[in-house]
N, CA, C and O of each residue as an XYZ file, in Angstrom:
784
protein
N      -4.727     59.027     52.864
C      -3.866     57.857     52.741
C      -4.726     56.609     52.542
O      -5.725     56.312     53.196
N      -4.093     55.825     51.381
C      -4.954     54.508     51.293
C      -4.628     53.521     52.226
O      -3.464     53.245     52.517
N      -5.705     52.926     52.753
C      -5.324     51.794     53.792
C      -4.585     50.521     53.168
O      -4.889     50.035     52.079
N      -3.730     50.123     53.877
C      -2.364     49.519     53.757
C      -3.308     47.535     54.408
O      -2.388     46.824     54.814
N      -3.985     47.166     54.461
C      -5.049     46.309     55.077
C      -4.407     44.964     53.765
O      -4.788     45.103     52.603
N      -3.714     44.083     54.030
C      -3.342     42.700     53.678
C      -2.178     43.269     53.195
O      -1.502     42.342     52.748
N      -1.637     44.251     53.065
C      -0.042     44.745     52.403
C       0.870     44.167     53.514
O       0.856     44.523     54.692
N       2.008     42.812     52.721
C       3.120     42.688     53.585
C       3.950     43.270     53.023
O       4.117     43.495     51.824
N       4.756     43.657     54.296
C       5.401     45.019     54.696
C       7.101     44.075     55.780
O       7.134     43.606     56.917
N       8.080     44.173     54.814
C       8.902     43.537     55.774
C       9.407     45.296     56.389
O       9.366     46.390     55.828
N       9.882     44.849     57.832
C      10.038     45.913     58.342
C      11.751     45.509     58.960
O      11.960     44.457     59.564
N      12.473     46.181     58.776
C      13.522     45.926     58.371
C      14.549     47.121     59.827
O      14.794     48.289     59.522
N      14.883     46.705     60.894
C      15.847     47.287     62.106
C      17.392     47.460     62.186
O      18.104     46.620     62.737
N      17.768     48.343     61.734
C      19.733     48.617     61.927
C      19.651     49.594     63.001
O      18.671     50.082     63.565
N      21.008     49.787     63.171
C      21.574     49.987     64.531
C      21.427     51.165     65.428
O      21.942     51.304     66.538
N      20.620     52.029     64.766
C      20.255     53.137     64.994
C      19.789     53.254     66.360
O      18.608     53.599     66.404
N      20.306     53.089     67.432
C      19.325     52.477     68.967
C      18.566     53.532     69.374
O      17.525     53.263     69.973
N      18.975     55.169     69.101
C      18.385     56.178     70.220
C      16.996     56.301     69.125
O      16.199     57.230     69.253
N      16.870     55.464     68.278
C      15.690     56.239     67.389
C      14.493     55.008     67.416
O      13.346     55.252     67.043
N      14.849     53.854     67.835
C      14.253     52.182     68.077
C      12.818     52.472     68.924
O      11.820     51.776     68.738
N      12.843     53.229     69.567
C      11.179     53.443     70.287
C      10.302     54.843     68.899
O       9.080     54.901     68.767
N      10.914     55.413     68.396
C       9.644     56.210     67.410
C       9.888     55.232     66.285
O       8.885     55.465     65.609
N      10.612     54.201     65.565
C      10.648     53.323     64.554
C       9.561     51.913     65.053
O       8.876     51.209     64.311
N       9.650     51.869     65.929
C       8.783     50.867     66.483
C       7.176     51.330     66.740
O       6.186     50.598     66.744
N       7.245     52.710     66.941
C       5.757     53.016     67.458
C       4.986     53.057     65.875
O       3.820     52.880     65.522
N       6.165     53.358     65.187
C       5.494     53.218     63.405
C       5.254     51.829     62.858
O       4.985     51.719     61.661
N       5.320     50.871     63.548
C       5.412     49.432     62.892
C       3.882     49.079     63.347
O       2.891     48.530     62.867
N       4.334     49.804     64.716
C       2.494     49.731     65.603
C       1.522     50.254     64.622
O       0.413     49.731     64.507
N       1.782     50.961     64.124
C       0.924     52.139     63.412
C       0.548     51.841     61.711
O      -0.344     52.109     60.905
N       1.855     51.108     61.765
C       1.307     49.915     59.999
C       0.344     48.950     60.203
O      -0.375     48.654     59.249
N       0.212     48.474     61.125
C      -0.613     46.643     62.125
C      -1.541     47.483     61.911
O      -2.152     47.488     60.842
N      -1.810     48.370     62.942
C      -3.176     49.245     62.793
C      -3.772     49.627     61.814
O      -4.966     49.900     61.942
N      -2.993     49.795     60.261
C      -3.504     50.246     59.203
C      -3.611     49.214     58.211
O      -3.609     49.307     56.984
N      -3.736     47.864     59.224
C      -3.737     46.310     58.396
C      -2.690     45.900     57.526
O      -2.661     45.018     56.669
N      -1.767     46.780     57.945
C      -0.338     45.703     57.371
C       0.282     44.325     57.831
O       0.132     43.910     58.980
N       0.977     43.657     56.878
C       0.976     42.147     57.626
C       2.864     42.654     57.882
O       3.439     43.337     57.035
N       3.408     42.274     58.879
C       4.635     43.219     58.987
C       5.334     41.684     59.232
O       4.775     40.778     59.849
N       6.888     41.587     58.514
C       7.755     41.036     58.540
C       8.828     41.363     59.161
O       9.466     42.070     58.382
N       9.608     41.200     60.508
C      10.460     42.154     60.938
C      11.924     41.572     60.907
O      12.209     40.407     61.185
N      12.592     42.314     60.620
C      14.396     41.817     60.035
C      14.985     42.749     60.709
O      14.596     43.912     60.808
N      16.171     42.161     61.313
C      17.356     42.722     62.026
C      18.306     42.632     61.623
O      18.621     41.585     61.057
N      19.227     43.740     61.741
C      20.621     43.366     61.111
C      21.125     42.616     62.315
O      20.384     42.236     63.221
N      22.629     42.394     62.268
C      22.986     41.732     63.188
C      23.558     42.886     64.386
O      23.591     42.771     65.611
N      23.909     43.823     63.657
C      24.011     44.990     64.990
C      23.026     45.016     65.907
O      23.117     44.621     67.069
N      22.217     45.417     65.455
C      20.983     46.090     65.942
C      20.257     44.671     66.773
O      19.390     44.855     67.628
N      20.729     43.266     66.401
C      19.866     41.878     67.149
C      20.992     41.967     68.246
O      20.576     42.228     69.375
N      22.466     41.779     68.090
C      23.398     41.585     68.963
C      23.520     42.130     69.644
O      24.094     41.567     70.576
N      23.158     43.647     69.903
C      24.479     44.779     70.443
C      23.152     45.492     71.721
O      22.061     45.947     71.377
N      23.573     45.416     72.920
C      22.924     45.745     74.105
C      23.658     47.431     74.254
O      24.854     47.715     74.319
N      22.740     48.139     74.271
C      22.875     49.694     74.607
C      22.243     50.224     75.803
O      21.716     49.497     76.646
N      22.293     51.408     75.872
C      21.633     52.348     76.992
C      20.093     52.762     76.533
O      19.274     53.393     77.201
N      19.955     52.273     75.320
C      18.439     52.405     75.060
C      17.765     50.814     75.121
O      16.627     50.627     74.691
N      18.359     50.001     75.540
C      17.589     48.645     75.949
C      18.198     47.549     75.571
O      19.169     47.875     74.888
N      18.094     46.172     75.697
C      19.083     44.934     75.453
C      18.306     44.448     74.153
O      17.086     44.562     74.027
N      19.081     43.940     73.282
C      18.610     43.644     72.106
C      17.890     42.600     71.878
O      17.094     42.557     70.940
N      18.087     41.597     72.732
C      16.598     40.694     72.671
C      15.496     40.957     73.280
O      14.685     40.038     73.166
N      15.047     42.052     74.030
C      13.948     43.002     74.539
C      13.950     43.563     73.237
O      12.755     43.271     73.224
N      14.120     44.038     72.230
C      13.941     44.841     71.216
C      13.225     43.967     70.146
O      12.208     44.279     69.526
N      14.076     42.597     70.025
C      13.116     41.737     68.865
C      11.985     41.196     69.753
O      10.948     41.239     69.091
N      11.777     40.736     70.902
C      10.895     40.439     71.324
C       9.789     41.431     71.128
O       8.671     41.107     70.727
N      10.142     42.625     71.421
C       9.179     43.623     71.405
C       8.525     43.692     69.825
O       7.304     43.757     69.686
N       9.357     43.675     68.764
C       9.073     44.048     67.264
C       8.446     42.543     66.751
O       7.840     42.469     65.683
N       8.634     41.479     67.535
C       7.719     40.378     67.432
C       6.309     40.103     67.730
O       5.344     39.561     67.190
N       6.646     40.798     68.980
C       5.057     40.883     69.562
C       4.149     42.177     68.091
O       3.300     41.926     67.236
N       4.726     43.195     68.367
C       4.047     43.855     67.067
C       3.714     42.740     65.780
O       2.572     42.397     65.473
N       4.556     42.417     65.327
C       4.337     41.618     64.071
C       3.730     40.582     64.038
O       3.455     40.109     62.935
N       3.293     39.842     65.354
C       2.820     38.786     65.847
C       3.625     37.346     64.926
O       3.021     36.285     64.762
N       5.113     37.600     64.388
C       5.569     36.857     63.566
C       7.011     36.536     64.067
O       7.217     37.030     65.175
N       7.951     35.916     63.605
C       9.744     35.751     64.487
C      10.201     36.434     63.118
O       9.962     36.258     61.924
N      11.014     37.339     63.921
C      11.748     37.736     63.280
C      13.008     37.418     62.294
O      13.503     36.435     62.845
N      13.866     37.719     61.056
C      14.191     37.661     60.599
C      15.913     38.139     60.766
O      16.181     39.340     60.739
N      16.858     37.256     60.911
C      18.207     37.863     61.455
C      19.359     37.657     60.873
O      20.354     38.375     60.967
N      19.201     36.297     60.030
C      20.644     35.755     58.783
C      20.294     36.066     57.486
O      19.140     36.265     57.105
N      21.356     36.111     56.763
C      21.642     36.693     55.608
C      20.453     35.736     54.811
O      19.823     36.159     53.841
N      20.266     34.376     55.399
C      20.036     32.992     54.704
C      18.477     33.156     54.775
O      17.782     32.960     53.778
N      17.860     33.586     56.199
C      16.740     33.617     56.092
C      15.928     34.877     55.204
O      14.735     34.901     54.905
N      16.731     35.659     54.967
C      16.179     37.543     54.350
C      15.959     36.778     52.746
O      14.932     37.004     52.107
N      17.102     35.822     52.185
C      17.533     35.611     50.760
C      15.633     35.602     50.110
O      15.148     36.506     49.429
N      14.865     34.302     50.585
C      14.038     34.369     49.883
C      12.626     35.006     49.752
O      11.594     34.578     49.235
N      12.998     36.482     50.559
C      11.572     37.474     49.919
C      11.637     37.744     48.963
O      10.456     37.763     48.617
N      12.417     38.106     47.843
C      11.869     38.637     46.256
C      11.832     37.138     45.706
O      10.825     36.799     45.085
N      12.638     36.421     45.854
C      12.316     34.706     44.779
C      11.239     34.283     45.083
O      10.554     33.801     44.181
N      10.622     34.321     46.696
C       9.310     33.677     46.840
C       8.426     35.041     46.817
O       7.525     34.837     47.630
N       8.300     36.091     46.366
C       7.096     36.730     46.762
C       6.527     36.703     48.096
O       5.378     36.418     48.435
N       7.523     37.048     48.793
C       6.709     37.295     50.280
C       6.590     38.811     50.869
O       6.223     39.243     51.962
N       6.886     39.203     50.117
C       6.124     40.733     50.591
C       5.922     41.973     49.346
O       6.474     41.927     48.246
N       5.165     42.866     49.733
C       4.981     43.714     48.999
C       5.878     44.989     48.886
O       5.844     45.637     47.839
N       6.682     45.375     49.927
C       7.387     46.059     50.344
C       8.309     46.207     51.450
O       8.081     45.372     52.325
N       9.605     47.254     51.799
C      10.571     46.680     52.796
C      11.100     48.517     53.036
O      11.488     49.516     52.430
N      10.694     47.888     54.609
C      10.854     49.515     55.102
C      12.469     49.392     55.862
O      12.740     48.308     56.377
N      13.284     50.270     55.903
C      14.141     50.068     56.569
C      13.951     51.264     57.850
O      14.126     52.455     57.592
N      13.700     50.954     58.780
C      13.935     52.068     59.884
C      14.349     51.875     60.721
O      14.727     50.743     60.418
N      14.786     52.039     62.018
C      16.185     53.080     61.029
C      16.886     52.845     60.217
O      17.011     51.639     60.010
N      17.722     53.798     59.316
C      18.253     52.792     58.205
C      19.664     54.115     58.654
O      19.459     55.284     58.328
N      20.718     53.815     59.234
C      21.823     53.673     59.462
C      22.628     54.489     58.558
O      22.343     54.019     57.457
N      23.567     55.549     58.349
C      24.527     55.439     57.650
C      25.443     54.729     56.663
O      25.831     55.051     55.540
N      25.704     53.491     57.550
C      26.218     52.055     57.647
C      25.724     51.354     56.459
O      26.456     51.005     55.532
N      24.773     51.209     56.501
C      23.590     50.849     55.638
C      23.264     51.311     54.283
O      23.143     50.588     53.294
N      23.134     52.596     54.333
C      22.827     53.959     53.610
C      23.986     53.472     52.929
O      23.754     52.965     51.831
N      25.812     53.515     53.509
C      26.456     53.014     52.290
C      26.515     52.011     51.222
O      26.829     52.031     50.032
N      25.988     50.878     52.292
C      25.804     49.763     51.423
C      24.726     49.711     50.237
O      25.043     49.413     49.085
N      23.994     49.890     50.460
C      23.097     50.217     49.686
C      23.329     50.619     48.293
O      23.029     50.006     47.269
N      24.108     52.127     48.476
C      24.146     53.274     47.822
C      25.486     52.123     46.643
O      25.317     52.190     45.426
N      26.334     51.460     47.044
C      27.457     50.547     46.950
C      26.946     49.487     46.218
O      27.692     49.122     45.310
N      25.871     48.863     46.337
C      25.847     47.320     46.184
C      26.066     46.018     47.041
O      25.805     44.883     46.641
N      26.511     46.297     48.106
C      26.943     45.438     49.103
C      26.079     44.500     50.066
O      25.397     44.802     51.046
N      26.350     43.154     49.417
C      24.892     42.624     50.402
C      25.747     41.976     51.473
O      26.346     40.989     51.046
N      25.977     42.270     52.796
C      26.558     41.270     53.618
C      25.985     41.247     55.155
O      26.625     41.065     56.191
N      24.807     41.448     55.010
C      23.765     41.732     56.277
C      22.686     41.084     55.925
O      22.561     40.776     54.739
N      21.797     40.779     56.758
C      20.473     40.284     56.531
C      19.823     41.367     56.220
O      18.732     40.999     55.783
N      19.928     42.981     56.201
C      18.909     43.780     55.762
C      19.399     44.236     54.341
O      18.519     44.486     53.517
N      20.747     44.374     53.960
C      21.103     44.458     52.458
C      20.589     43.173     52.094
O      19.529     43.420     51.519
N      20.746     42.063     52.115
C      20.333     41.032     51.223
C      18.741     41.215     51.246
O      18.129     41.089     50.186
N      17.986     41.540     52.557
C      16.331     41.782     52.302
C      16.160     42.774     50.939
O      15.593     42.408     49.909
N      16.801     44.169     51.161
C      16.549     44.876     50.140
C      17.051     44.442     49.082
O      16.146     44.057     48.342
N      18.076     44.306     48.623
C      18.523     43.559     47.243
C      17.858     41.706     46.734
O      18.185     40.989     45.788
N      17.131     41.547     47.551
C      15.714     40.308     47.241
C      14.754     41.252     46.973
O      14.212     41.048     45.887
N      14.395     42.093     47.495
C      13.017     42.711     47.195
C      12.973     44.004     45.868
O      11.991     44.517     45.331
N      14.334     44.225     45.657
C      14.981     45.352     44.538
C      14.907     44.351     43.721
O      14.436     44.878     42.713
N      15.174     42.469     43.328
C      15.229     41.697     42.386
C      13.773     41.914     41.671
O      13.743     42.209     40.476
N      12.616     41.770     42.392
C      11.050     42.329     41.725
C      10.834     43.148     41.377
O       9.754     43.229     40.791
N      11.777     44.464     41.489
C      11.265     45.917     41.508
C      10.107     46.715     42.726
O       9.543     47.808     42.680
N      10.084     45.721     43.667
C       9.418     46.099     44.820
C       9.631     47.676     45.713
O      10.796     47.713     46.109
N       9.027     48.669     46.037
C       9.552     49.439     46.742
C      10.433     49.391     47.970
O       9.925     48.677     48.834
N      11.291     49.786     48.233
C      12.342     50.230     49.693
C      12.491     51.908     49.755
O      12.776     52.850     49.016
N      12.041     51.588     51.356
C      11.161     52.635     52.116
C      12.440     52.965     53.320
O      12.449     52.276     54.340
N      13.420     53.973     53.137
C      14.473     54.175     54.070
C      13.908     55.478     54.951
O      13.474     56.553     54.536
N      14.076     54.970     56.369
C      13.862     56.167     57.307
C      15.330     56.461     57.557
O      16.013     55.532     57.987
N      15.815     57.466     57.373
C      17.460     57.453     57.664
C      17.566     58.239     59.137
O      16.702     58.962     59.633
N      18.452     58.005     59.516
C      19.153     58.397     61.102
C      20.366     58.434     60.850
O      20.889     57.320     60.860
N      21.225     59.515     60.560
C      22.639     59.440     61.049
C      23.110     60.977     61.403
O      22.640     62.053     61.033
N      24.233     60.658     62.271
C      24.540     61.971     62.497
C      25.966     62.563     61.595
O      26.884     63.310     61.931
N      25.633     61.800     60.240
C      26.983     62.797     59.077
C      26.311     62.756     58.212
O      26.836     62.157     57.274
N      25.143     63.181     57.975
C      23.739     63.032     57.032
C      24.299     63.840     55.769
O      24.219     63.549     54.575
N      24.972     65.095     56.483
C      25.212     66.281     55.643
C      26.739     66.297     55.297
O      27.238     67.066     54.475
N      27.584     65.139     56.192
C      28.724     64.980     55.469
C      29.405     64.155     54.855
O      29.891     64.696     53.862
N      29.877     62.406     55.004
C      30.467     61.553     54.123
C      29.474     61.151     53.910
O      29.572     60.500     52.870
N      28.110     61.121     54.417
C      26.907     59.883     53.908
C      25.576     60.781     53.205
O      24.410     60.414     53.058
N      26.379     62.400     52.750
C      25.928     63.200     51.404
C      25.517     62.082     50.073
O      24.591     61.485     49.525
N      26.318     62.219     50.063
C      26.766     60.849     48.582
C      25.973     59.946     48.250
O      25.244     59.788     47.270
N      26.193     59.322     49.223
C      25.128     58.219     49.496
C      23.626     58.310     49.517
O      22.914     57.371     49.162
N      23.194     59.384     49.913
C      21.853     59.879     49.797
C      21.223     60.576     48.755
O      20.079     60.557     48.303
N      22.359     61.264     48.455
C      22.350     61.500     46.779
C      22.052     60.350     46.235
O      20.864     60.037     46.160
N      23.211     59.355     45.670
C      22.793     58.400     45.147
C      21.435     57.407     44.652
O      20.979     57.056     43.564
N      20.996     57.119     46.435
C      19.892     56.358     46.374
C      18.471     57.139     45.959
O      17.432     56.538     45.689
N      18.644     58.762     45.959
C      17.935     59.434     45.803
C      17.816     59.783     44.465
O      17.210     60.791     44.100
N      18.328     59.053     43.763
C      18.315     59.198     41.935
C      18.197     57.662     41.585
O      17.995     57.270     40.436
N      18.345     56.804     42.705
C      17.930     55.820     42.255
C      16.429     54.812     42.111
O      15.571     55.039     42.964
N      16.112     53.685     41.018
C      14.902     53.580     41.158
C      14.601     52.583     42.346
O      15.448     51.875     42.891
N      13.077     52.649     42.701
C      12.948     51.908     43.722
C      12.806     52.337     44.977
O      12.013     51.923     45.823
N      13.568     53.144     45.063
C      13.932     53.698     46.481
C      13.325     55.076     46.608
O      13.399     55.951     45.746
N      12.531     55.203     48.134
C      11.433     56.105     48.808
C      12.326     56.310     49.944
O      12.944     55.473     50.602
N      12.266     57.940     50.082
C      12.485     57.719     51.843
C      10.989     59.015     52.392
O      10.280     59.896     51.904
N      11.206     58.396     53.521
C      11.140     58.997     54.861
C      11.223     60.658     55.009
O      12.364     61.117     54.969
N      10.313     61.439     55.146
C      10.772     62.782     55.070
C      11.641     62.914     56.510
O      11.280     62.500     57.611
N      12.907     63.621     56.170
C      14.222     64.103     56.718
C      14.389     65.285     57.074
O      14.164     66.206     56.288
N      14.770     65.470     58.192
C      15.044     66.857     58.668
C      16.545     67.200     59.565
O      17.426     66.372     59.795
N      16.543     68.197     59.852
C      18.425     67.821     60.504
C      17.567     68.008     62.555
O      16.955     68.970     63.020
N      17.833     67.005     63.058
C      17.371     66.541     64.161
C      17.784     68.158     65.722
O      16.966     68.633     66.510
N      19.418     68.545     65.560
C      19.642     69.234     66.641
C      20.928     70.020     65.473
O      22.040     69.539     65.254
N      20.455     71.122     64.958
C      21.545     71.615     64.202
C      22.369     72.408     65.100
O      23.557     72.509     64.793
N      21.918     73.049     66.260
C      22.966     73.873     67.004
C      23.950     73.016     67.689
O      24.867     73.577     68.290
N      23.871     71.572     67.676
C      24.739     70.727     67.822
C      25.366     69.885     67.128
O      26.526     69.488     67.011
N      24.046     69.624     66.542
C      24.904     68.556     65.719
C      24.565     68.685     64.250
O      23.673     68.020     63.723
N      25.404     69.675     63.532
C      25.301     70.087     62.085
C      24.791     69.893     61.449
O      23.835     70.455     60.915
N      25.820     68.079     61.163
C      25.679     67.333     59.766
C      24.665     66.411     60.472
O      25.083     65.261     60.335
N      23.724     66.419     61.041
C      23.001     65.078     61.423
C      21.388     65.484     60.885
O      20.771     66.543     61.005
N      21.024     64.281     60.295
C      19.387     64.057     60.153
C      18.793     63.117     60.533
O      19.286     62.025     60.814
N      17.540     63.459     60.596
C      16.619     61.923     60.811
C      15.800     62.267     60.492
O      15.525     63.452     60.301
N      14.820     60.900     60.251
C      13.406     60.717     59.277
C      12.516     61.186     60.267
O      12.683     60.968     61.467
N      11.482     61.888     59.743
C      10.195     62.137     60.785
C       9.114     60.756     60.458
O       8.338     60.410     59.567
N       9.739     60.104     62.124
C       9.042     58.644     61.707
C       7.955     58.459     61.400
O       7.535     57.550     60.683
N       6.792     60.125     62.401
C       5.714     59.718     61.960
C       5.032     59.745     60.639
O       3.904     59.288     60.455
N       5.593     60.170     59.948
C       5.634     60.316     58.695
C       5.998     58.807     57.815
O       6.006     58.912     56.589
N       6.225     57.753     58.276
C       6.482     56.499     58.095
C       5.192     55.950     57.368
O       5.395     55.519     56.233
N       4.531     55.924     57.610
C       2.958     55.377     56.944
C       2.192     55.556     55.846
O       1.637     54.730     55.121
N       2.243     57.231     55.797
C       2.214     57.769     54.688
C       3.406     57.541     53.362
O       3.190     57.385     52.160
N       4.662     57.592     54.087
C       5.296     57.355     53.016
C       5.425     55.630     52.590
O       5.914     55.335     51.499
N       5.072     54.833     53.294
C       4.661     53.489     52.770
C       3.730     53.816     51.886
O       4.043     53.799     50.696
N       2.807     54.069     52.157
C       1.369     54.220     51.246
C       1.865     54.963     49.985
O       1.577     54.257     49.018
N       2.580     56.255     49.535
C       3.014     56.289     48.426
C       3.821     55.330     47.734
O       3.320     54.792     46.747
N       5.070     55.001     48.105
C       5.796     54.423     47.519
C       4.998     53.001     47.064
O       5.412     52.575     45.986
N       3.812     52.100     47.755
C       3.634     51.403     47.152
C       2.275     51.575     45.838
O       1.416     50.781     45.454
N       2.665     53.227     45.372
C       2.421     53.475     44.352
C       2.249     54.293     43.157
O       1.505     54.891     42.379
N       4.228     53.680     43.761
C       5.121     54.684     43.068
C       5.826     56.007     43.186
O       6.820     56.406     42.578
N       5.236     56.483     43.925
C       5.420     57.952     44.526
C       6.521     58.733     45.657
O       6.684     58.290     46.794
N       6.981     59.524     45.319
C       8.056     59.673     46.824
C       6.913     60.440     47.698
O       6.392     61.381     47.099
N       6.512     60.226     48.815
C       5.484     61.435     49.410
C       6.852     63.122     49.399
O       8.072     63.239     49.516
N       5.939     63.866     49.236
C       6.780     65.019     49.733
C       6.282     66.476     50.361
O       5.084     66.731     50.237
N       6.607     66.846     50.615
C       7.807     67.253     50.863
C       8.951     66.328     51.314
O       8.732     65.370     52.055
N       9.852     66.552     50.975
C      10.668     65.128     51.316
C      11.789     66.100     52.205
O      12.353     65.337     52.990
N      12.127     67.002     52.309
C      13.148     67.812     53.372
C      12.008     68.505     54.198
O      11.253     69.329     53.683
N      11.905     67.998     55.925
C      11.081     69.205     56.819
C      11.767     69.607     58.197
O      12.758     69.113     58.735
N      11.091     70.466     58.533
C      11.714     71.013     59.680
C      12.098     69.944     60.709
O      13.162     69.959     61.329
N      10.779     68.665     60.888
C      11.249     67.844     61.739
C      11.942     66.798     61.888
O      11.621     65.931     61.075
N      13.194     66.346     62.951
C      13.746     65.740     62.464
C      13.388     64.800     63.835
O      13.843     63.662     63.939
């Protein structure tokens, strides 16, 4: 893997909460590989207090990583592709929710408008996906973005199939590497693995 050393890297948080500590230990793990990291929240994922931790413990935490403030209105995301402020935009977790919009066109979040600023350059977007209907209404959708240009993900695996069927998630650690391709050009793959 080529070192990632002055690459900004907006790093981009939806609502995905049970997956927020291995998406975060990968942001650690970009810093370390000299990425300059930009971090964006949707508004779920800034607002919404869960059983995996209160959500301003979460940006605080993804601040301290980034050593930067985070990113949370539609208004502040608008000017990464007009100004050139980053090289790339990881979404992890990247939500179902999300995954539709995307797949749709729909900018009405601060992390759709990040990606659709950074899709205006032709910049790479780097989706770690998490959902648990991976394999059923948000098929489509993954299809989609998966024929579309621009867009890298995350190698995917189905997380607990004796429970939960239709569900996948990105093998986060696998997050780094697949930055490092996509910013050149490349999907890493295997792109379907055992781990989810």
């Amino acid at each position: 893997m080529k070192t990632l050393t002055g690459k900004r890297i907006g790093f981009a948080v939806t609502g995905s909460f049970c997956t927020f500590k291995k998406a975060f230990a990968q942001a650690e793990a970009l810093v370390h590989q000299g990425a300059e990291l930009t971090p964006i929240f949707s508004a779920n994922a800034a607002g919404t207090d869960t059983r995996f931790g209160k959500a301003a413990d979460h940006i605080r935490r993804m601040e301290e990583i980034a050593g930067r403030q985070a990113l949370l209105t539609i208004s502040d995301t608008e000017p990464l592709g007009p100004r050139d402020m980053l090289d790339a935009i990881v979404v992890a977790p990247c939500t179902s929710n999300t995954l539709a919009k995307l797949a749709l066109g729909i900018v009405d979040t601060s992390v759709t408008m990040a990606v659709k600023s950074m899709l205006r350059g032709g910049k790479p977007v780097i989706l770690a996906v998490a959902t648990n209907d991976a394999l059923r209404c948000s098929a489509k959708n993954l299809g989609l973005l998966l024929n579309a240009k621009n867009y890298y993900f995350v190698p995917i695996g189905q997380d607990a199939p004796d429970v939960k069927p239709s569900s996948m998630v990105a093998d986060f650690t696998m997050l780094p590497e697949t930055v490092s391709c996509a910013l050149e050009g490349r999907q890493i793959q295997p792109l379907i693995t055992h781990k989810g």
